[in-house]
C-alpha positions as CSV (number, residue, x, y, z in Angstrom):
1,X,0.0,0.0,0.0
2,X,1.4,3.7,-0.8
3,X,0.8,6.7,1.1
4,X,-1.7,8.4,-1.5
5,X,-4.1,4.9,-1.1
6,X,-7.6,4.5,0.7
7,X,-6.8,1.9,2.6
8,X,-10.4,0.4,4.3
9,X,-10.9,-2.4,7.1
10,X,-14.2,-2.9,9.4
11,X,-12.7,-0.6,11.4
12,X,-12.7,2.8,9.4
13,X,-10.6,4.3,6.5
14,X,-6.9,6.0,6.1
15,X,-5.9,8.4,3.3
16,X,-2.9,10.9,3.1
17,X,-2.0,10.2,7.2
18,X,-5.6,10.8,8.2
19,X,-7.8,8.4,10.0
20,X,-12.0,8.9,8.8
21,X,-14.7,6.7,10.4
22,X,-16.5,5.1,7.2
23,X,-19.5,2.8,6.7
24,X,-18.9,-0.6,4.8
25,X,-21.3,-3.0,3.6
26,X,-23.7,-4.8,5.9
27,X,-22.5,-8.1,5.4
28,X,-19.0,-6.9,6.2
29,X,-15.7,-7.1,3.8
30,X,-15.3,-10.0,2.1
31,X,-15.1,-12.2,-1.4
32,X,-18.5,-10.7,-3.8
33,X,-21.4,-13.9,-4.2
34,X,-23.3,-11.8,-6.2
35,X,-25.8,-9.0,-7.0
36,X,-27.5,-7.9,-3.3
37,X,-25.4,-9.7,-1.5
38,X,-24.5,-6.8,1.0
39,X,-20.6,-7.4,0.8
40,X,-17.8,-4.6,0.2
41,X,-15.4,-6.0,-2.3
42,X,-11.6,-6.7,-1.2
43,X,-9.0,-6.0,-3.4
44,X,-7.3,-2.7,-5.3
45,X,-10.1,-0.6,-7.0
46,X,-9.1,2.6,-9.0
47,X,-11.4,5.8,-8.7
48,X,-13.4,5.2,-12.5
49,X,-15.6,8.4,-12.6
50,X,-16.7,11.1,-10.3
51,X,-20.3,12.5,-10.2
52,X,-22.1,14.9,-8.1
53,X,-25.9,17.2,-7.4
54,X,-24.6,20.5,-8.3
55,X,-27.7,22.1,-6.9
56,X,-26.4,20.4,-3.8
57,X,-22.2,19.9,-4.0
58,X,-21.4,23.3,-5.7
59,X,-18.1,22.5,-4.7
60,X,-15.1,22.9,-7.5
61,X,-14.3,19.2,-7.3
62,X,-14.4,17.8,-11.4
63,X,-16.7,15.4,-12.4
64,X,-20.1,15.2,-14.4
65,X,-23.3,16.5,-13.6
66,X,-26.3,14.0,-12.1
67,X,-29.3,15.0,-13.7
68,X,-32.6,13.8,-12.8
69,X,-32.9,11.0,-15.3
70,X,-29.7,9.1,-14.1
71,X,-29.6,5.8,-13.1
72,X,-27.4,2.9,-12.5
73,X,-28.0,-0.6,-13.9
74,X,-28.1,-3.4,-11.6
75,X,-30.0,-5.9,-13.6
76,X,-27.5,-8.6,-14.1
77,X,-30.0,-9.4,-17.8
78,X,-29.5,-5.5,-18.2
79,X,-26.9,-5.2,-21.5
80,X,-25.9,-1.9,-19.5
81,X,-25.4,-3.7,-16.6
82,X,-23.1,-2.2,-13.9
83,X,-23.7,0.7,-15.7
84,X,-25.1,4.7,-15.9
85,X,-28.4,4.8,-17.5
86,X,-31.0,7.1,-18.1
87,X,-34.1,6.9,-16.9
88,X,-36.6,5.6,-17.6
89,X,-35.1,2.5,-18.5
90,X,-37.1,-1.1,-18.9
91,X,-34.4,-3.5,-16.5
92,X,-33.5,-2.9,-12.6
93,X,-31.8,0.3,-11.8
94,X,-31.2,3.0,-8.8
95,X,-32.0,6.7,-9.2
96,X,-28.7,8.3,-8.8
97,X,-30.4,11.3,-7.9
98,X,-31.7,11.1,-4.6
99,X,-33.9,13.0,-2.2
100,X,-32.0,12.4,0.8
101,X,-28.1,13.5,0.6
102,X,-26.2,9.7,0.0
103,X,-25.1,10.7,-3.9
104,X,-24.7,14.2,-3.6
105,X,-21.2,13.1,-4.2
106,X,-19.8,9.9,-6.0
107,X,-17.0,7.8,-6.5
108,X,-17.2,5.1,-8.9
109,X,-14.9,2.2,-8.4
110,X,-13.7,0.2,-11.1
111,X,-15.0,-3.2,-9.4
112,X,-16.6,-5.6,-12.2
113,X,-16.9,-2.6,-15.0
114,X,-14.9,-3.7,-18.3
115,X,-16.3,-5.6,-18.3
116,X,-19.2,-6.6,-16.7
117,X,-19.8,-9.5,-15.7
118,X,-23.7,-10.0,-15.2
119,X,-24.4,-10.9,-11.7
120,X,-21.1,-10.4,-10.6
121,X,-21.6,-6.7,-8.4
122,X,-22.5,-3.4,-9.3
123,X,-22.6,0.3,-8.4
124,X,-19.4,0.1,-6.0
125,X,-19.3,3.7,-5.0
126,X,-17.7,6.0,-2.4
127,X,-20.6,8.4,-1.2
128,X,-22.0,10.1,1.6
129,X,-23.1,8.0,4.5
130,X,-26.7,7.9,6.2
131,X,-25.8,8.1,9.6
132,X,-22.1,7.1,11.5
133,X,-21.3,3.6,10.5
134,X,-24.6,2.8,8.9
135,X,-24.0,-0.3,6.7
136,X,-24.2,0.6,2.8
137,X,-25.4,-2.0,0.1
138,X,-21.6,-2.7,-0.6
139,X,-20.2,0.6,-1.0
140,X,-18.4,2.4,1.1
141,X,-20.0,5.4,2.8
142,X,-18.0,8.5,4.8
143,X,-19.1,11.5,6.6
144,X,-20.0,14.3,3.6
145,X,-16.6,16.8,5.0
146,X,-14.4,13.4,4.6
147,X,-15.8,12.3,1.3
148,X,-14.8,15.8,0.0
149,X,-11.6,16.6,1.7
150,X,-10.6,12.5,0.3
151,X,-11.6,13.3,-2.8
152,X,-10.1,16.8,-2.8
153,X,-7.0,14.9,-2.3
154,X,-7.1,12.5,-4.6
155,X,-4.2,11.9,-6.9
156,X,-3.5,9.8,-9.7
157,X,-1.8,7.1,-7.7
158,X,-4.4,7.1,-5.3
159,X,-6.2,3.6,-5.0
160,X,-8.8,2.1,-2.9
161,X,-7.4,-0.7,-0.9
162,X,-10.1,-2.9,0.5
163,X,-8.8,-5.2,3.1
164,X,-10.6,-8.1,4.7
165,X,-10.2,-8.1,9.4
166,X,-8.0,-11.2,8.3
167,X,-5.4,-9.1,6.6
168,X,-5.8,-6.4,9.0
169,X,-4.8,-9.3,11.8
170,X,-2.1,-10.6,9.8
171,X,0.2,-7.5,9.0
């Protein structure tokens, strides 16, 4: 792991020397089962795409726009699967834009993109939490001042390392 890495356990998350309480999946870190299965993905994930509300995150971070017809595919029979759509859209999909504040800000990891494979995981974000470690889906979820001061830091080294309590134990 390098210095400029998002390094996240159960426990919480470090970045550049700082320490940030996040939110994980609510069936913990581990190996992906599938679609819905609850689990944050271990492993190195690169930072794929950035989007945010920008009637809500007028903040000068880059990254494209969420209008109110995005989406994202997680219909594994879904050709766009794992994918942005817009909306409305005849498989399984999430409204990326939201009336409570969880995408106001997104990361999208590179976990099962290109390609995808159908069943496999999708919409592996960073985001803004609901409450203090409030189990996500799968993603992983931080405070809405941590989100953007990580991703206001963010270089092109930086990496999301996901590690399971056994490595944590081990090194």
């Amino acid at each position: 792991m390098r210095f400029e890495d998002l390094t996240v356990d159960p426990w919480g998350a470090w970045f550049m020397g700082r320490r940030f309480p996040c939110a994980v999946g609510r069936s913990g870190i581990g190996q992906k089962k599938g679609e819905g299965d609850g689990i944050t993905p271990i492993g190195v994930h690169n930072l794929e795409g950035l989007y945010r509300r920008p009637d809500r995150c007028a903040l000068p971070l880059a990254g494209d726009a969420i209008g109110v017809r995005d989406g994202w595919s997680d219909d594994p029979r879904d050709p766009a699967y794992n994918h942005k759509i817009q909306r409305p859209h005849r498989f399984g999909h999430e409204a990326l834009r939201r009336s409570d504040p969880l995408y106001d800000l997104i990361g999208v990891l590179d976990f099962n993109r290109n390609p995808a494979v159908p069943g496999g995981g999708s919409a592996i974000f960073l985001h803004v939490w609901r409450k203090p470690r409030h189990p996500t889906e799968g993603c992983i979820a931080f405070a809405r001042r941590d989100l953007i001061w990580i991703l206001e830091h963010w270089t092109v080294r930086s990496r999301v390392v996901v590690r399971s309590p056994v490595e944590q134990k081990i090194s």
